[in-house]
C-alpha positions in Angstrom: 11.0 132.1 167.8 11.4 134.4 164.9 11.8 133.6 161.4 15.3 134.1 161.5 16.2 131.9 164.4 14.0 129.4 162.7 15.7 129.6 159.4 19.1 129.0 161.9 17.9 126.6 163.8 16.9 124.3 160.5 20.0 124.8 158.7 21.8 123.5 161.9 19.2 120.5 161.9 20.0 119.8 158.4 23.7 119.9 158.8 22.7 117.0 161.5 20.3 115.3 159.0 22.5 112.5 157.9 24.3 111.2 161.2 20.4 111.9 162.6 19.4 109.0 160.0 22.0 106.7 160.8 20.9 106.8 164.6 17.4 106.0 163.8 17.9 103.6 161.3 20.1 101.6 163.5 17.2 101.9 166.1 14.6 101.1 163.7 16.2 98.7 161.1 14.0 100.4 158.4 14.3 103.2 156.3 11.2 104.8 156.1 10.9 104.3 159.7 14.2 106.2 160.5 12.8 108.8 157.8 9.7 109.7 159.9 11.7 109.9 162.7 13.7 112.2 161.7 11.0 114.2 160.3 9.0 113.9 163.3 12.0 114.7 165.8 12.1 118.3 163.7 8.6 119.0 164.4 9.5 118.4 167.4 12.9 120.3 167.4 11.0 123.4 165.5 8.4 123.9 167.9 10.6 124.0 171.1 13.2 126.5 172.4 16.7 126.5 171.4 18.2 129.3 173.5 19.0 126.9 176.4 20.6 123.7 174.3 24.3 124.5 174.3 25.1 121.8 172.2 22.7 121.4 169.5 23.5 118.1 168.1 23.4 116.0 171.1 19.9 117.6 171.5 18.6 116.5 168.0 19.9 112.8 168.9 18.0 113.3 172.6 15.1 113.9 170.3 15.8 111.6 167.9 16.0 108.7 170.4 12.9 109.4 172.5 11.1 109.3 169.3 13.0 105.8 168.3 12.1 104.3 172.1 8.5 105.4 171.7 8.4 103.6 168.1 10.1 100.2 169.3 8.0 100.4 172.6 5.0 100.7 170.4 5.8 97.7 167.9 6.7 95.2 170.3 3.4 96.0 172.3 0.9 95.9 169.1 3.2 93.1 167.3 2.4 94.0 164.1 2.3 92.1 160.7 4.0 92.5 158.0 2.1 94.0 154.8 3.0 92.8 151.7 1.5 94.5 148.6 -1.5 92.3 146.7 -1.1 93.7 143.3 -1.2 96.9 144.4 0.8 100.2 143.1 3.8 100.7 145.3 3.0 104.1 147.1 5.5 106.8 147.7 7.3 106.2 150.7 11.0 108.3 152.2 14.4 107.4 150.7 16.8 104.8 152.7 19.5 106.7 154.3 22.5 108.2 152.7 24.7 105.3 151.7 27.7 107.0 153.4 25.2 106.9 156.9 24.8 103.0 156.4 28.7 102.3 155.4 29.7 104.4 158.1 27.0 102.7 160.5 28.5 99.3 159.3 24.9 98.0 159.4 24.6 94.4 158.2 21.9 91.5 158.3 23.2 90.0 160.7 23.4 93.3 163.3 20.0 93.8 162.1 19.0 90.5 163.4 20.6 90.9 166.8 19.4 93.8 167.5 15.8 93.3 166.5 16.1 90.8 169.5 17.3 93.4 171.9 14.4 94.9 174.5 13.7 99.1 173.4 15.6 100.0 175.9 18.3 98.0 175.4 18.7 98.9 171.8 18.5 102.9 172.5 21.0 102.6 175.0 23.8 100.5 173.1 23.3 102.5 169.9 23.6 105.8 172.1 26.6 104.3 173.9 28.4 103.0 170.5 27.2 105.1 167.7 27.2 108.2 169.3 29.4 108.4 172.3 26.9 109.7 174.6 27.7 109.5 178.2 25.4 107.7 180.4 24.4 110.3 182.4 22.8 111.5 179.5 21.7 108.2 177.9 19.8 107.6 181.7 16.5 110.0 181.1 16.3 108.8 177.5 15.8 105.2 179.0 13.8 105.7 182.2 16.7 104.6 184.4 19.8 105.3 186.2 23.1 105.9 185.0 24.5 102.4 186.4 21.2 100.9 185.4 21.9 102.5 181.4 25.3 101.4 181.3 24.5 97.8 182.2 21.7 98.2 179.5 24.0 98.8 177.2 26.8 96.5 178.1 24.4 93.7 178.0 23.2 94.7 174.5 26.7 94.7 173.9 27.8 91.3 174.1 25.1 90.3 172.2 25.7 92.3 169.4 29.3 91.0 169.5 28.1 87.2 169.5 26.5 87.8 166.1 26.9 85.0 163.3 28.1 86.1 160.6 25.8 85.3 157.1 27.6 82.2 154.8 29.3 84.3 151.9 29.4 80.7 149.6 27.2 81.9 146.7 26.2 78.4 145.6 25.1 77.5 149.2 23.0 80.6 149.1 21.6 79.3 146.0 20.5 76.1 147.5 19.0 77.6 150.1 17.2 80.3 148.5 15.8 78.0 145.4 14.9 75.1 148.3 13.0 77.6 150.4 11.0 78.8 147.3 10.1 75.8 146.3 8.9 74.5 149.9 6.8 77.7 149.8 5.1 76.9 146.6 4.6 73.6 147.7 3.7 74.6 151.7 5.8 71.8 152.7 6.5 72.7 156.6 8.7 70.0 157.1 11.2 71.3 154.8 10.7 75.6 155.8 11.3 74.0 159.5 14.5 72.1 158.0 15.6 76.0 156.6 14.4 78.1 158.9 16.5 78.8 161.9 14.2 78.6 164.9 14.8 82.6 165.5 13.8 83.5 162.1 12.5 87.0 161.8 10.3 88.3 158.6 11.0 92.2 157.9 8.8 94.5 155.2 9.2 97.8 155.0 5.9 98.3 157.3 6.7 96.3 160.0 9.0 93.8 162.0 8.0 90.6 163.1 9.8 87.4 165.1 8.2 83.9 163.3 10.1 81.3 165.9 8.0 81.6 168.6 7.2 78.2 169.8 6.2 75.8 168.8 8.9 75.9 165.7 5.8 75.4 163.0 4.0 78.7 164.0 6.8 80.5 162.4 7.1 78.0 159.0 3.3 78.5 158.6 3.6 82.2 158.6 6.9 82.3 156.4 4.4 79.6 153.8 1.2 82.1 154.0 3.1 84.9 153.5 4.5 83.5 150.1 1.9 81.0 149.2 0.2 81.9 145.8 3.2 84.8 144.9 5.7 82.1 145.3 4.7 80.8 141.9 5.8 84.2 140.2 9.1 84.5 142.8 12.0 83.6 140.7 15.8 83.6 142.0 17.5 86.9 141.4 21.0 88.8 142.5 19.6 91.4 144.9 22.4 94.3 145.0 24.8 91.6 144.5 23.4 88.8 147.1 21.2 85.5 145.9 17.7 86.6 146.4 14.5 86.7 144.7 11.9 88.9 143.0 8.2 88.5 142.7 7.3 89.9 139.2 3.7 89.1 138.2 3.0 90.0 134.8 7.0 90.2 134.5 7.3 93.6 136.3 9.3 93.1 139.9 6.8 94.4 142.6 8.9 92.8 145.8 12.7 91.6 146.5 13.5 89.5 148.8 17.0 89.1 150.2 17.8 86.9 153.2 20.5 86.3 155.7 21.9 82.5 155.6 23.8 81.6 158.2 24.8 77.8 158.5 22.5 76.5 155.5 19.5 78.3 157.5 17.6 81.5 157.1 18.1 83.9 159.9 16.2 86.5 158.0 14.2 87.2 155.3 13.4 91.4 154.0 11.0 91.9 151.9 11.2 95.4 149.6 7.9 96.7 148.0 8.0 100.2 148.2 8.8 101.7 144.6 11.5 104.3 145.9 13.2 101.6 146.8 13.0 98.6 144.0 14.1 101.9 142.1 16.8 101.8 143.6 18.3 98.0 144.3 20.5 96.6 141.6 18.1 93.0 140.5 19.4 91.1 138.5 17.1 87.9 137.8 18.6 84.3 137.8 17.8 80.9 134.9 15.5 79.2 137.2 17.2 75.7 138.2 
């Protein structure tokens, strides 16, 4: 490729950059995941040759996607932790997506929840399907299956994506919630994290994914009170870009916000933030302890 095909070819990618994001990020529920996949789908992209792609932006999402499948293949198999900083300095890590990707994506919480329930292929195929219009024949090699087989993937993902709950909106109910579940933490009473936690619970950092209500139910409340035992007793409540959360601030300065999905008087999820990027960028506003 020479260097002016190359300097073509990566101004087309970048006029593709932003809907690219929103396609991975609804794969990947995480930012800097989506990020590196983007990054690593134009390594990918730069290397190959053009000349035979007559539509170049369903080709970046081809790319795109593969990359996503191999990444949600590869968390479900190693069924990784989540990392939450010690103290540490928060390191570097990408920017979330465009705000105009994630309004236009209409990713919430709750869709977040569902679909970190869906199998790989399942997810790649609805998102495909829905987000981008892709036709099945196309969607089929992506996958590893047929056309029928991809369209029933996605149809099934479908209707559970449309069952979601939808989060409680009653701030004061949040409140109750969020200040009882803190203080259970602090305290590592099970009995009343298996009283808030709904049974599917699922604990997201910005490393990694993970599903806590495997049974029995108390496997999950023990993770959710070993996670938070011993920061707890700096968490504090706090308005997370607008919603009832919590901070943990030793020493007073915030080094993770929490903000969780409530749905019923139970936590559904709970997403911790700890990358300095972006704290910088959530609106915290702390709350008068009760």
């Amino acid at each position: 490729m020479t260097t002016h095909e190359s300097d073509w070819l990566a101004e087309r990618f970048q006029e593709h950059r932003m809907h690219l994001r929103a396609v991975a990020y609804r794969m990947l529920g995480s930012a800097s995941d989506a990020e590196d996949a983007v990054q690593a789908s134009w390594l990918r992209v730069s290397r190959a040759e053009p000349s035979g792609a007559e539509n170049l932006g369903g080709w970046f999402t081809t790319v795109v996607a593969r990359i996503c499948l191999d990444q949600l293949r590869t968390r479900r198999e190693q069924r990784e932790e989540p990392t939450v900083p010690d103290g540490a300095e928060p390191g570097e890590d990408a920017e979330p997506p465009e705000p105009e990707a994630v309004l236009t994506d209409a990713m919430g919480p709750a869709l977040l929840v569902v679909l970190e329930a869906l199998s790989p292929g399942e997810r790649v195929a609805f998102v495909l399907d829905d987000l981008c219009d892709l036709p099945f024949d196309e969607i089929a090699p992506i996958v590893g299956r047929t056309p029928a087989a991809a369209r029933r993937l996605a149809r099934r993902a479908r209707r559970r994506v449309e069952g979601a709950v939808v989060p409680d909106a009653d701030r004061a109910e949040q409140r109750r919630v969020v200040d009882a579940f803190l203080a259970a933490s602090r305290e590592g009473n099970v009995d009343l994290l298996l009283a808030l936690l709904d049974p599917d619970v699922v604990l997201r950092s910005d490393e990694a994914t993970v599903r806590l209500g495997s049974a029995p139910e108390t496997r999950g409340a023990a993770a959710v009170a070993g996670t938070f035992k011993g920061r707890a007793r700096f968490a504090r409540p706090a308005l997370v870009d607008g919603a009832i959360g919590a901070i943990w601030a030793p020493g007073g300065t915030p080094r993770v916000a929490f903000t969780f999905t409530i749905v019923e008087g139970r936590i559904l999820a709970i997403d911790l933030t700890a990358d300095g990027n972006r704290l910088r960028q959530i609106d915290v506003l702390p709350l008068d302890a009760r």
